[in-house]
matplotlib code that plots the C-alpha trace (Angstrom):
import matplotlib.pyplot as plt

x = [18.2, 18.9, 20.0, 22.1, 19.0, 19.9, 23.4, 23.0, 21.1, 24.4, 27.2, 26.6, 27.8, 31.4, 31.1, 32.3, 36.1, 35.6, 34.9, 37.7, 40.3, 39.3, 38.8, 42.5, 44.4, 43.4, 43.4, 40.3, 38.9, 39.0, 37.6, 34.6, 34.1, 34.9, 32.5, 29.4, 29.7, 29.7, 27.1, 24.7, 24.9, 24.6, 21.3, 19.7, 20.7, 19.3, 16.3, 15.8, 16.2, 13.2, 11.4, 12.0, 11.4, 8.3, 6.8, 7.4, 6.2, 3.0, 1.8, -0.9, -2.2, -5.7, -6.3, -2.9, -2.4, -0.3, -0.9, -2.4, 0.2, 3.0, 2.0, 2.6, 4.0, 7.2, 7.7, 7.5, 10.3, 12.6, 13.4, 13.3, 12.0, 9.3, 6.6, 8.5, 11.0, 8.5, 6.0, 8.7, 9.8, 6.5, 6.9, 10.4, 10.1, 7.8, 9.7, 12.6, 10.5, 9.3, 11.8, 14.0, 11.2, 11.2, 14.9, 14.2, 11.7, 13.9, 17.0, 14.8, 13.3, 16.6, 17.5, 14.4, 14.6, 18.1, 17.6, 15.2, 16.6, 19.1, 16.2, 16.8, 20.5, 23.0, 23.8, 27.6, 29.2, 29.4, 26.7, 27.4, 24.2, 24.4, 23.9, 25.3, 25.1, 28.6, 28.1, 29.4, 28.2, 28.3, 25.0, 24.6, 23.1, 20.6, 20.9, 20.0, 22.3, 25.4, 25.4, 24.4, 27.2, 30.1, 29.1, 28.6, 32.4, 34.1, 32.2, 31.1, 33.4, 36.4, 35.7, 34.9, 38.2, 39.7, 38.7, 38.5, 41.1, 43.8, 43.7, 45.9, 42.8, 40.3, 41.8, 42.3, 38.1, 37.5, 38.5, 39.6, 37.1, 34.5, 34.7, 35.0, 32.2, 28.8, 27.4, 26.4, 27.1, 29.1, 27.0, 28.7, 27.4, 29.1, 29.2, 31.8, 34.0, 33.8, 35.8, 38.1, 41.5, 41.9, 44.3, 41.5, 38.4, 40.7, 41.1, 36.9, 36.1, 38.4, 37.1, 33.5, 34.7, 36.1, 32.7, 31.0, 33.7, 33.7, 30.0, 30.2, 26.5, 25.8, 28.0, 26.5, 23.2, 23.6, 25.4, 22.7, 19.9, 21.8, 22.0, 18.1, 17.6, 19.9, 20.9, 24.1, 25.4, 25.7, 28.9, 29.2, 27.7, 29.8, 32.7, 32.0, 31.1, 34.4, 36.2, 34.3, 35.4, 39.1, 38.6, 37.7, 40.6, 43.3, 41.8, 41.9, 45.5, 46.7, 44.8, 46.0, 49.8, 49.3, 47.9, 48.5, 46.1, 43.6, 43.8, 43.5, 40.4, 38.8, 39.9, 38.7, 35.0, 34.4, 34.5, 32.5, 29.6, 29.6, 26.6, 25.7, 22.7, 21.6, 23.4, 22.9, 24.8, 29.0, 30.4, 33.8, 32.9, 29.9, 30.9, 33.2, 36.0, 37.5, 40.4, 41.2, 40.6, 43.0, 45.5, 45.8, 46.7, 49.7, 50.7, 52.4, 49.6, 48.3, 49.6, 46.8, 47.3, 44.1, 44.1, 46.3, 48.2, 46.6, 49.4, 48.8, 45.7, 44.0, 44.0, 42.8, 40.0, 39.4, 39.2, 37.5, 34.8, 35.4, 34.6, 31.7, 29.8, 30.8, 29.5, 26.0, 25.3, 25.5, 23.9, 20.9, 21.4, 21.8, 18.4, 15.9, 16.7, 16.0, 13.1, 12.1, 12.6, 10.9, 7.7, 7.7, 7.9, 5.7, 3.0, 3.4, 2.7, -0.4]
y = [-84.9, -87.9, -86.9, -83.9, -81.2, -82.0, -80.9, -77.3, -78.1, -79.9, -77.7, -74.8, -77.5, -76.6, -72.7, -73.1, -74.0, -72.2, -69.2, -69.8, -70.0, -67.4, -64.4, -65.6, -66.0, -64.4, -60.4, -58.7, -57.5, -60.9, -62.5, -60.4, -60.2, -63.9, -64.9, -62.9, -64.3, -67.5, -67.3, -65.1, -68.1, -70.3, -69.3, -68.7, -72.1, -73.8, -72.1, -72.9, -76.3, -76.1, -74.8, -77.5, -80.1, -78.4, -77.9, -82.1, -82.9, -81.1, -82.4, -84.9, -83.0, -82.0, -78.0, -77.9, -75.4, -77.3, -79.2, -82.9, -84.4, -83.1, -85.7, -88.8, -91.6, -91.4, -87.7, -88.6, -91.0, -88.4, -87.1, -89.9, -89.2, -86.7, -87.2, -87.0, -84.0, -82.6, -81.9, -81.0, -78.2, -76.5, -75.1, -74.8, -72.5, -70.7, -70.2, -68.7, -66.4, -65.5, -64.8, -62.9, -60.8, -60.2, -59.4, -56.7, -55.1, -54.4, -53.4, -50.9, -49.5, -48.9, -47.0, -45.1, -44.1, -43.4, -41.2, -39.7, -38.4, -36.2, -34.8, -30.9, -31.0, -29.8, -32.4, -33.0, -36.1, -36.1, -35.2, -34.3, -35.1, -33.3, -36.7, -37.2, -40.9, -42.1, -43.7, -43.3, -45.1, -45.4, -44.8, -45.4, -43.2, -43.8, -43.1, -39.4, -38.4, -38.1, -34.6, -32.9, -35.0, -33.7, -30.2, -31.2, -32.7, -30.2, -27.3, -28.6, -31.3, -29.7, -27.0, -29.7, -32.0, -28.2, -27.5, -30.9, -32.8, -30.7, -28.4, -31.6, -33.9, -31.1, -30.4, -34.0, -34.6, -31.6, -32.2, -35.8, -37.9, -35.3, -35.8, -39.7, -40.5, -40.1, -43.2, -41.7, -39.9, -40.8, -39.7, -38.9, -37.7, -35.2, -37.7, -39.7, -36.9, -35.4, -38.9, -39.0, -37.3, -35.5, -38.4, -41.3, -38.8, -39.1, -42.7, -42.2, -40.6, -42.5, -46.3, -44.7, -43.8, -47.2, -48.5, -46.6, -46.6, -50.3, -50.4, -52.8, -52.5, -54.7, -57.7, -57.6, -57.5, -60.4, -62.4, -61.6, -62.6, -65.8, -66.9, -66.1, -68.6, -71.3, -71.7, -73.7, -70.3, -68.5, -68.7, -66.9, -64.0, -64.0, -64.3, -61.2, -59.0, -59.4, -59.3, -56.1, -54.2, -55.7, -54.4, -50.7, -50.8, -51.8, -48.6, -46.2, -47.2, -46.5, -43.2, -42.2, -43.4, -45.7, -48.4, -47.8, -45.0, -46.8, -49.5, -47.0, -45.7, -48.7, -49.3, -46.3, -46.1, -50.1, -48.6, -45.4, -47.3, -50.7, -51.5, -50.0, -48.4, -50.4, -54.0, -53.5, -50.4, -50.5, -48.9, -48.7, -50.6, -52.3, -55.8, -58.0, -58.8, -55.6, -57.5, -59.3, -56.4, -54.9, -57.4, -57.2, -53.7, -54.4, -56.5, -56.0, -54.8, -58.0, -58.8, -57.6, -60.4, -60.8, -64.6, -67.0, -70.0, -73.1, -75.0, -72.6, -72.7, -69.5, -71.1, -74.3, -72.6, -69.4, -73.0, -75.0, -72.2, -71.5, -75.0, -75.6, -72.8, -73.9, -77.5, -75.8, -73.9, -76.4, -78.7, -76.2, -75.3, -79.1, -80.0, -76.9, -77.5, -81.0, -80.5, -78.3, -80.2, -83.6, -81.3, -80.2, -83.2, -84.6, -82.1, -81.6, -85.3, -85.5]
z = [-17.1, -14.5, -11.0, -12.5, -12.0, -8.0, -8.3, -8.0, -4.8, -2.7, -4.6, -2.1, 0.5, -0.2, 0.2, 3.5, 2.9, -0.3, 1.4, 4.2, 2.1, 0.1, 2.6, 4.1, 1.2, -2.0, -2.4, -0.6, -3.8, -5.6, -3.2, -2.9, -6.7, -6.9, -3.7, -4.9, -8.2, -7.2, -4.2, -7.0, -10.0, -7.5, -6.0, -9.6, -10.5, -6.9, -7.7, -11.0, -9.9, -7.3, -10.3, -12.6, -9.9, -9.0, -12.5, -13.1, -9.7, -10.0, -13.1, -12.0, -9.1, -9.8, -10.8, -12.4, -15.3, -16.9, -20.2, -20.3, -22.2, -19.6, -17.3, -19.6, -18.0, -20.6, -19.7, -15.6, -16.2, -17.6, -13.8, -11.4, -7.7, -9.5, -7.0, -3.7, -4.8, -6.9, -4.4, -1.7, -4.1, -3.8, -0.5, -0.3, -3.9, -1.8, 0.7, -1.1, -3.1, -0.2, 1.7, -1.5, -1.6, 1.8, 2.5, -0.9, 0.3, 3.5, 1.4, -0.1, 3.2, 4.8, 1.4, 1.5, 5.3, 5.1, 2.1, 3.9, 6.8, 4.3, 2.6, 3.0, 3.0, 0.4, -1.9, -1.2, -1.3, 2.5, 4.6, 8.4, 10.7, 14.0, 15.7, 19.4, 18.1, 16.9, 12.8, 9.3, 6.5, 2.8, 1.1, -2.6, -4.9, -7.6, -11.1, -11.0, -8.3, -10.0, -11.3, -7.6, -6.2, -8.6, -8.0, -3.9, -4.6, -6.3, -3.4, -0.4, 0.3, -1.1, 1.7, 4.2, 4.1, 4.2, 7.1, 9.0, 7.4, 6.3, 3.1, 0.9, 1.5, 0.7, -2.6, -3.5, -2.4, -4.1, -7.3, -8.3, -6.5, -7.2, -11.1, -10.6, -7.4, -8.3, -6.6, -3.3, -0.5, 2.7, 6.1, 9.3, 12.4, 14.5, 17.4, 15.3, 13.6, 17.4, 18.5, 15.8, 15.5, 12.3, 10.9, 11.6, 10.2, 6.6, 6.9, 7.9, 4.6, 3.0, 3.7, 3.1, -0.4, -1.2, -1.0, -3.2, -5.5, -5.5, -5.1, -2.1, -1.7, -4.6, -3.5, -0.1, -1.7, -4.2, -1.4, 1.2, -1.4, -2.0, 1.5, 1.6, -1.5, -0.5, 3.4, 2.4, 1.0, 3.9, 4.7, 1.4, 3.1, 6.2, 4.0, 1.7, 4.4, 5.9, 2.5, 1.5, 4.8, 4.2, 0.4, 1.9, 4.4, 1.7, -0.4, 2.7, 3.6, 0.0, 0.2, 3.5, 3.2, 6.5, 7.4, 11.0, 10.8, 8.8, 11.7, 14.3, 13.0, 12.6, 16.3, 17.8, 15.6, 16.8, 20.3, 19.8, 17.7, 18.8, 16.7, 12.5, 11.9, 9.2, 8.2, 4.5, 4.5, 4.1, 7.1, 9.0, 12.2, 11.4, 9.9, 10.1, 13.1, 13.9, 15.7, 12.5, 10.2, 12.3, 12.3, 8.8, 8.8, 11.0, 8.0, 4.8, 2.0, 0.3, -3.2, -6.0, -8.2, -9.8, -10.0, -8.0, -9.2, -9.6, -7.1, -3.8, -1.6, -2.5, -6.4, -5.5, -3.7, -6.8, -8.9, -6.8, -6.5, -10.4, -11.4, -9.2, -10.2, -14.0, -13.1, -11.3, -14.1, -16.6, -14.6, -14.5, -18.0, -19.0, -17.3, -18.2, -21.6, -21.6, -20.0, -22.5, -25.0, -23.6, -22.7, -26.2, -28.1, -25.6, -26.4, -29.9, -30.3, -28.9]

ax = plt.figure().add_subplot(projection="3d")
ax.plot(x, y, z, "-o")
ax.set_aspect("equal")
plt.show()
């Protein structure tokens, strides 16, 4: 096992240039898919590390329920620095349990409270709240909601873009997305549509759409999770909640037909609803730089190649990333089972 089991540990150190050059130069959709991917088997593998560390570590300290024969002299010398790692991994195992379960049991609140503040209303896919407040937000369903939201599609909000948006958009919300979006519902207040022109409220519904289409809420999840369990990954985060809202604007701008629009919108709903109501939940103006997000949309659409060359700077950073969550894994991989293995001979030879 060696000094290998600490690799998965000082990896995350390069997320930030990773995570640089990915949200600048690849495509907003691989670099979210990449991002999370990376930040997610990176965690697991920094944490199975703790655990390994821990589980050597602790095996002379009195009360242990580990076996006698674990904590043979010959199985100690299989990881070196066992009793100072070791028994620094207990607390900071803790700590990320800890705080993963925390920042779940959040996630889960905001979903429960939000849900609950629709109870009572039709089950459309969007869900007007008569709110002075300015907000719009994307909130994802569970598994049962997707036959209420088809029929809610192909109804309510076929009637709704009708009559707010222009009767091309209702038909379109009506009965395309309807058939093909049952993953949650998009909730506006009547403070926002009421600042909006009718242009910017399609762009609105629009980017709201993206995200549940693309399921954006399970990216910032993994990536906020990640960041919990391993500090070095949080620029990780930062980077795929900018990337997710560039992902969303890219979507609206091919639905609408301009990105001037989309850019607009974004514009105008920053200034009406400076702050989100909840920072686990996708929304227009609620992360990332607006002025950026917007600056992109005065730009040509990015290219959708799914994965650079090797020779540019957005390859060397999809393989940089690639081959450092390769190297973490198997470094995890590499070490539990030879853990395993030493532990079981050790024991079985008693």
């Amino acid at each position: 096992m060696g000094v290998f089991v600490f690799l998965p540990l000082v990896l995350p150190l390069t997320a930030w240039p990773v995570a640089r050059l990915a949200e600048q130069r690849l495509h907003p959709r691989t670099a979210t898919r990449l991002l999370a991917a990376v930040a997610g088997v990176s965690a697991v593998c920094s944490t199975l590390c703790l655990g390994l560390l821990m589980i050597v570590g602790t095996a002379q300290l009195p009360g242990n329920p580990l076996p006698d024969s674990w904590s043979d002299p010959d199985v100690r010398a299989a990881v070196p620095y066992d009793e100072i790692a070791g028994r620094a991994a207990i607390p900071a195992l803790l700590a990320v349990l800890v705080s993963c379960a925390v920042a779940a049991w959040r996630q889960a609140r905001v979903r429960r409270r939000t849900a609950g503040a629709l109870a009572g209303l039709p089950p459309t896919s969007v869900a007007v709240l008569p709110d002075r407040t300015p907000y719009a937000y994307a909130l994802p369903g569970g598994r049962g909601s997707g036959r209420g939201n088809k029929r809610g599609n192909k109804r309510g909000n076929g009637r709704e873009g009708g009559r707010g948006d222009g009767p091309g958009n209702g038909r379109r919300d009506g009965r395309g997305n309807g058939r093909r979006n049952g993953r949650g519902r998009v909730v506006v207040s009547t403070g926002m549509l009421a600042g909006l022109g009718s242009a910017e409220r399609r762009a609105l519904f629009a980017h709201e759409r993206a995200h549940l289409n693309g399921r954006h809420h399970r990216h910032l999840l993994t990536v906020h999770l990640a960041a919990r369990a391993n500090p070095f990954l949080r620029p990780l985060r930062t980077a795929v909640a900018y990337t997710a809202e560039r992902w969303a604007d890219e979507e609206a701008a091919a639905e609408v037909g301009s990105r001037r629009t989309v850019a607009r919108a974004i514009g105008r709903a920053a200034l009406l609803a400076p702050r989100a109501p909840a920072a686990t939940l996708p929304a227009l103006a609620a992360v990332g730089p607006v002025p950026r997000r917007v600056a992109a949309l005065m730009r040509p659409a990015p290219v959708g190649r799914a994965w650079p060359p090797v020779c540019t700077a957005a390859g060397l950073a999809a393989w940089g990333a690639a081959f450092g969550t390769t190297v973490s894994a198997l470094s995890s991989a590499n070490s539990a089972v030879t853990l395993y293995l030493v532990l079981h001979a050790a024991t079985t030879s008693v």
